[in-house]
C-alpha positions as CSV (number, residue, x, y, z in Angstrom):
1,X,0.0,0.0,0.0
2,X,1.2,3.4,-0.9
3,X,2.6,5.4,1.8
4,X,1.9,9.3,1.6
5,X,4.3,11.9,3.4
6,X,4.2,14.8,3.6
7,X,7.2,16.3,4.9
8,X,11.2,15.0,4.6
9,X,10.8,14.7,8.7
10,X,8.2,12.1,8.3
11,X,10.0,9.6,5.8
12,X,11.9,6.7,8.1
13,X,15.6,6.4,8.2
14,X,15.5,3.3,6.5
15,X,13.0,4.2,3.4
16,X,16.2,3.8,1.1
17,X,17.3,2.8,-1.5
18,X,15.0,4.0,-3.3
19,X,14.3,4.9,-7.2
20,X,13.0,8.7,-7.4
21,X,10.5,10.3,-9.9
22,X,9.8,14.3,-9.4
23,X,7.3,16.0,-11.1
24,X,3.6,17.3,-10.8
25,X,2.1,14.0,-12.1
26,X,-0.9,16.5,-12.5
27,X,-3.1,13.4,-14.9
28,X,-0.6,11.1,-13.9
29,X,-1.0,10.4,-17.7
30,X,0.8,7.7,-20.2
31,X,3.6,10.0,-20.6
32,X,3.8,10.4,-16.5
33,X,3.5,6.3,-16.3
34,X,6.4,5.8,-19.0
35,X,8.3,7.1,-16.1
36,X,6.9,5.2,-13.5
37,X,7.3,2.0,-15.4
38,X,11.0,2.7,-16.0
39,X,11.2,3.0,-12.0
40,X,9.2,0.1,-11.1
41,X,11.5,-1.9,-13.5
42,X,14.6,-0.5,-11.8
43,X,13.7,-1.0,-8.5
44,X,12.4,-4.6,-9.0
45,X,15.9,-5.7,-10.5
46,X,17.8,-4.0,-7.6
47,X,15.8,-4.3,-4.2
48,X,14.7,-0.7,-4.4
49,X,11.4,1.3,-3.4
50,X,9.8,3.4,-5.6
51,X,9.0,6.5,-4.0
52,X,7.6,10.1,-6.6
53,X,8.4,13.4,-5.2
54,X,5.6,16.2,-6.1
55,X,4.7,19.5,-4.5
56,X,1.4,21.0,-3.2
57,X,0.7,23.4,-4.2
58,X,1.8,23.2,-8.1
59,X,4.9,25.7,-8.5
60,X,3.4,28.0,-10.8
61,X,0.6,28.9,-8.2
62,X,4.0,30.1,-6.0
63,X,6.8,31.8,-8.3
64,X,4.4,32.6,-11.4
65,X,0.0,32.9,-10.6
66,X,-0.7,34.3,-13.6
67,X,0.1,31.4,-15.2
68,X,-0.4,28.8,-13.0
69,X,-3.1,25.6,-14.7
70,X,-6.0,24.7,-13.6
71,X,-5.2,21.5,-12.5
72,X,-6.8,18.1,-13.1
73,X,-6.8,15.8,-10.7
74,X,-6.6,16.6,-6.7
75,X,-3.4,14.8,-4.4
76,X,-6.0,12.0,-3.6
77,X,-6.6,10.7,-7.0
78,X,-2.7,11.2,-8.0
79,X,-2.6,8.9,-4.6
80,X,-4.7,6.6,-6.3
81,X,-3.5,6.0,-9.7
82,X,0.6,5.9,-8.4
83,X,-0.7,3.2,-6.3
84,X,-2.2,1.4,-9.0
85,X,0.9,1.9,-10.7
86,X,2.5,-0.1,-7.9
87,X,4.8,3.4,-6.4
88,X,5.8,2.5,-2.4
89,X,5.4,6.0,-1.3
90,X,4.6,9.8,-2.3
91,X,6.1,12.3,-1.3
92,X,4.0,15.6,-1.1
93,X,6.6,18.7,-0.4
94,X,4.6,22.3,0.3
95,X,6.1,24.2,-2.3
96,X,7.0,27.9,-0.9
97,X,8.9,31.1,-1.7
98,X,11.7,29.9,0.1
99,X,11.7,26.6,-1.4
100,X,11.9,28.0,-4.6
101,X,14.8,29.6,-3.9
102,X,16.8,26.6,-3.2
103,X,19.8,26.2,-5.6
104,X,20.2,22.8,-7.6
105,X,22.6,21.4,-5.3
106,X,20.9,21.7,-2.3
107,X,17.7,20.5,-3.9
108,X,19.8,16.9,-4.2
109,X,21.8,17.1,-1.5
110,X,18.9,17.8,1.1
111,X,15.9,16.1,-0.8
112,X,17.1,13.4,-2.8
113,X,20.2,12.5,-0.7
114,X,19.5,13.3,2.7
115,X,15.3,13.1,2.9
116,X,14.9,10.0,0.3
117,X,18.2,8.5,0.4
118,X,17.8,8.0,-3.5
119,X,20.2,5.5,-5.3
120,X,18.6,6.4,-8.7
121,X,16.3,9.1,-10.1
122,X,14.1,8.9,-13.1
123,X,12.8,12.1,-15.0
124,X,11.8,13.2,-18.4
125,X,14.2,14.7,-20.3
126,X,13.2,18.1,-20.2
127,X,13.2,18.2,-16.5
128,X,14.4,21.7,-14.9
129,X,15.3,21.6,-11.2
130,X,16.6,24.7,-8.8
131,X,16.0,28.1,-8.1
132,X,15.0,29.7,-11.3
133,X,15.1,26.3,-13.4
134,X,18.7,26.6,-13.1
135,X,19.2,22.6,-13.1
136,X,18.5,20.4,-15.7
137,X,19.6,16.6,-16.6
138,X,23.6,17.3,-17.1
139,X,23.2,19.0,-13.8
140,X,21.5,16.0,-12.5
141,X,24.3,13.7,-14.0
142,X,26.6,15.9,-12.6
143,X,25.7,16.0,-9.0
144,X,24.3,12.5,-8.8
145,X,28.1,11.6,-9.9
146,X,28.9,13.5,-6.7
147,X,26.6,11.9,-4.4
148,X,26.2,8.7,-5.7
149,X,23.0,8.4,-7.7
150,X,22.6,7.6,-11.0
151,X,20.2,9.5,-13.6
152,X,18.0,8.0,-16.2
153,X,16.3,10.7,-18.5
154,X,13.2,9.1,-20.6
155,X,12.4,10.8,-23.9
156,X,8.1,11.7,-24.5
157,X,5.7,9.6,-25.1
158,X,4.1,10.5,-28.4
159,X,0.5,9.9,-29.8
160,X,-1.5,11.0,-32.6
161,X,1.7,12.4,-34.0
162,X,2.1,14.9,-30.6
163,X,3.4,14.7,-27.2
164,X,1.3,13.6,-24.5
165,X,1.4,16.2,-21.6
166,X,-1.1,17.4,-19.0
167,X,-1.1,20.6,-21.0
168,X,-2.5,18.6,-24.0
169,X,-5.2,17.0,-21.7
170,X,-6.2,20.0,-20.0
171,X,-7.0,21.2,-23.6
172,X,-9.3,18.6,-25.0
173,X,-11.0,18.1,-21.5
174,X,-11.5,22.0,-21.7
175,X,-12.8,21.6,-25.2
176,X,-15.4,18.6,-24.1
177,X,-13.2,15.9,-26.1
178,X,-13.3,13.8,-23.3
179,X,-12.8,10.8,-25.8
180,X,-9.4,12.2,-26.4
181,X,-8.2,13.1,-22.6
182,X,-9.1,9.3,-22.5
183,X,-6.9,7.8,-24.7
184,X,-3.9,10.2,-23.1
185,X,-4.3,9.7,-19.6
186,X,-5.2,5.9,-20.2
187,X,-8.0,6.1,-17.9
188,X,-11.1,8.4,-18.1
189,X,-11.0,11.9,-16.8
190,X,-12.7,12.4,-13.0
191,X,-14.6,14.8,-11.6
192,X,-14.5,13.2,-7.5
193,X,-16.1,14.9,-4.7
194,X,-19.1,14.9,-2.4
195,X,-22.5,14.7,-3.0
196,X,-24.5,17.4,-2.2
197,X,-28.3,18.4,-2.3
198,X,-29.8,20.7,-5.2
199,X,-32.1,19.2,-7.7
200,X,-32.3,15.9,-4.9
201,X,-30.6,12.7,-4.6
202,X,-33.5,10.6,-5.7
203,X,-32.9,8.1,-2.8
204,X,-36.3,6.5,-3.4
205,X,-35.7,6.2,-7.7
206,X,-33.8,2.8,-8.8
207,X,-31.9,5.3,-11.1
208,X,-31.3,8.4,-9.2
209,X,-29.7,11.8,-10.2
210,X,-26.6,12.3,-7.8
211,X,-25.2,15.7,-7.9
212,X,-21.3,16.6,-7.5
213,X,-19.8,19.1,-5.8
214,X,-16.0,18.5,-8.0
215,X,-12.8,19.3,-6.1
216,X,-10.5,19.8,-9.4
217,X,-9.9,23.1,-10.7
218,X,-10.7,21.9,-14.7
219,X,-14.4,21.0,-15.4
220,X,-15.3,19.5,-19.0
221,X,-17.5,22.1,-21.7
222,X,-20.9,22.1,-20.7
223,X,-22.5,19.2,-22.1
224,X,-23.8,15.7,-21.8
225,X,-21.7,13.0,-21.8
226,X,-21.5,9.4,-21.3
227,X,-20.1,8.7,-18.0
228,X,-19.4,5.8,-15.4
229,X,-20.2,7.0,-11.7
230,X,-17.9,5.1,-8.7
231,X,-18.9,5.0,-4.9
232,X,-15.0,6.8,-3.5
233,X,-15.7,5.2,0.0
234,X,-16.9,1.3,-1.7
235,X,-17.0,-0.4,-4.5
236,X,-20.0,0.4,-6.3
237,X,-20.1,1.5,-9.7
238,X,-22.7,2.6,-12.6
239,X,-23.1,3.6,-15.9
240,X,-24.2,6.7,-16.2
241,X,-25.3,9.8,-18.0
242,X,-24.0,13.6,-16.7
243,X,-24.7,16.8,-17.2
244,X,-21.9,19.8,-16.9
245,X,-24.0,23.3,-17.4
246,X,-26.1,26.0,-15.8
247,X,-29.7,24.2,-17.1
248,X,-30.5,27.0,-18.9
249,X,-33.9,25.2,-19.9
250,X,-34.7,26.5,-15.5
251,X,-33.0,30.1,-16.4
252,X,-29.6,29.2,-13.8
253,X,-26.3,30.5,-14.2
254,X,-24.4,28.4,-11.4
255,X,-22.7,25.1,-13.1
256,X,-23.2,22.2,-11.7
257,X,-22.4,18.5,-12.4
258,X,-25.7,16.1,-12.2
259,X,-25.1,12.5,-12.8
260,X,-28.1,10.7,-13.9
261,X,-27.5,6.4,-12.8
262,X,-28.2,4.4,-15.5
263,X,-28.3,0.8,-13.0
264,X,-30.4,1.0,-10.1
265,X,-28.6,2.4,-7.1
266,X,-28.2,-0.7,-4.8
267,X,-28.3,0.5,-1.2
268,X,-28.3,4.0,0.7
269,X,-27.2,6.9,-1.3
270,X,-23.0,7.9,-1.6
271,X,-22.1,10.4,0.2
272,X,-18.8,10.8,-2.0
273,X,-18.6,9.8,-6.0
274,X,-15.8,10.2,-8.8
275,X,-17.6,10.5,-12.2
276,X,-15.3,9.5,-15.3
277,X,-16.1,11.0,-18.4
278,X,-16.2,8.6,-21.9
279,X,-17.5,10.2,-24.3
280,X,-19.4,14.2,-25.1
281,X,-22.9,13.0,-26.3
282,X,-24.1,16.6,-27.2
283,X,-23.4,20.6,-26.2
284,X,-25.8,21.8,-23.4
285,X,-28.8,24.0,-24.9
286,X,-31.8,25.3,-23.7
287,X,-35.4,23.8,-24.8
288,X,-39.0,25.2,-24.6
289,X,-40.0,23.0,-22.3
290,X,-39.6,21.0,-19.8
291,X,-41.4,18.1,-21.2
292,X,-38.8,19.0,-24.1
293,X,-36.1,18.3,-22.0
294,X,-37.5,15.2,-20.6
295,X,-37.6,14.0,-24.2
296,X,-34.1,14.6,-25.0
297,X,-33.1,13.4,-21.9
298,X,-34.9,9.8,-22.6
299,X,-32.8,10.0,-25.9
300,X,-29.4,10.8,-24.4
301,X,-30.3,7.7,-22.1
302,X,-31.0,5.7,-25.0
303,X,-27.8,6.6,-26.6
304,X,-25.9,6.0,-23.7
305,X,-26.9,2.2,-23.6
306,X,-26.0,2.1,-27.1
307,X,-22.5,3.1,-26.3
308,X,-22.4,0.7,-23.0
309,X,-23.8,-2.2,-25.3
310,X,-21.0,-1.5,-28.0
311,X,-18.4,-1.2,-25.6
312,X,-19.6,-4.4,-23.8
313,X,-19.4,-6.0,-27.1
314,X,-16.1,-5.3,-28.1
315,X,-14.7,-6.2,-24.8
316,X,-15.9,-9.6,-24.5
317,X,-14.3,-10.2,-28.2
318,X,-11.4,-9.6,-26.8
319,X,-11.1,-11.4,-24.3
């Protein structure tokens, strides 16, 4: 089970060896998990622990505001998919003013060396390290020489002709090309948080409407997509259709994310959900009516099975 820590004071003496990855992870995309692969490998032939070194809160939000991202995914689901990726602990270092002013050197000497006790350290090529990005992999190399780590640098992942990056992700998500953000993070894009009330939690429907109250910065384009809701706190899951507007059909002007179950609920209502978004079914527009809207509603349903059925379908042939 991955171990979370949030300070150098908390990591134990004897965490070490251990292979190091630093970086955001924001996604933890394919191009993130090259990376972790790489480690996992390294650490598997040697006796090693993975361990992946990020910073809360992302470094732009410090040294540069303006253009700091809006980011993806929260700590907790970067938890999540580095321990599915099989990572033996995270570190989560609160990134300050005077961190940032921390010269390469003492960036390895007093993180990598002394806080992780790192024998190797795996980073994309275009890694930048130090007060004012004064480090990059030749510095690394360098230093690691020094102090006795080795440096492995891995080269982008590439697909559909471009580089996979969270900046690419944040873009199609932004754009409601869910389908895309898919097929680069290798998962679906999440919106997790709690439920909260509004419209209702139809507790007494076998198909209720659950509405999210999303801690990520980045929200999908308003729209309707295909969607698969999960229980965070069990192991409950359904297909489902959601909504990302203002329902302008009611006149609001507050977005909000409904998710509309597609399998009957099967117990009390979650108090916390994670929706994953498959595929934009249709932009959000207003209708005359609210029996209007019921009608479209029944058809976005209906298309939504359509898709589930398909995707069933294609599974089980290859298996």
């Amino acid at each position: 089970m991955l171990k979370v820590y949030r300070s150098l004071d908390e990591i134990p003496a004897d965490f070490g060896p251990s292979v190091v990855t630093i970086g955001n992870f924001d996604g933890v995309h394919c191009g993130h998990r090259k990376i972790l692969k790489l480690a996992k490998r390294l650490a598997q032939q040697n006796g090693w622990r993975t361990a992946t070194l990020t910073f809360d809160p992302h470094p732009l939000q410090v040294v540069a505001p303006e253009r700091a991202p809006q980011l993806m995914t929260t700590i907790e689901q970067r938890r999540e998919v580095l321990e599915s990726a099989g990572v033996d602990g995270m570190v989560v270092l609160p990134f300050t003013s005077e961190f940032s002013k921390q010269s390469p050197e003492e960036f390895v000497e007093q993180v990598l060396v002394r806080g992780l006790h790192c024998s190797c350290v795996v980073v994309g090529e275009n890694f930048r390290f130090g007060h004012r990005h004064a480090g990059d992999i030749d510095t690394l190399e360098k230093l690691g020489r020094r102090y006795g780590f080795v440096t492995e640098a891995v080269g982008p992942l590439r697909m559909g002709g471009q580089t996979v990056s969270s900046s690419r992700i944040r873009a199609a998500v932004a754009a409601g090309r869910t389908d895309v953000a898919r097929r680069l993070l290798g998962r679906p894009f999440e919106l997790a948080g709690e439920v909260v009330s509004g419209r209702g939690i139809g507790s007494k429907s076998t198909a209720p409407t659950l509405n999210l109250n999303p801690q990520a910065d980045l929200w999908p384009a308003n729209g309707v997509y295909v969607s698969e809701t999960r229980e965070l706190s069990g192991s409950r899951r359904w297909r489902s259709v959601t909504n990302v507007g203002v329902r302008p059909t009611f006149g609001e002007s507050d977005r909000v994310v409904e998710t509309h179950l597609l399998d009957p609920l099967g117990g009390s209502s979650p108090t916390a959900i994670g929706v994953g978004f498959l595929r934009r079914l249709r932009v959000e527009r207003p209708f005359e009516s609210s029996a209007a809207l019921r009608e479209q509603i029944y058809r976005d349903v209906a298309e939504s099975e359509r898709y589930f059925r398909l995707r069933d379908k294609i599974q089980a042939h290859r298996v």
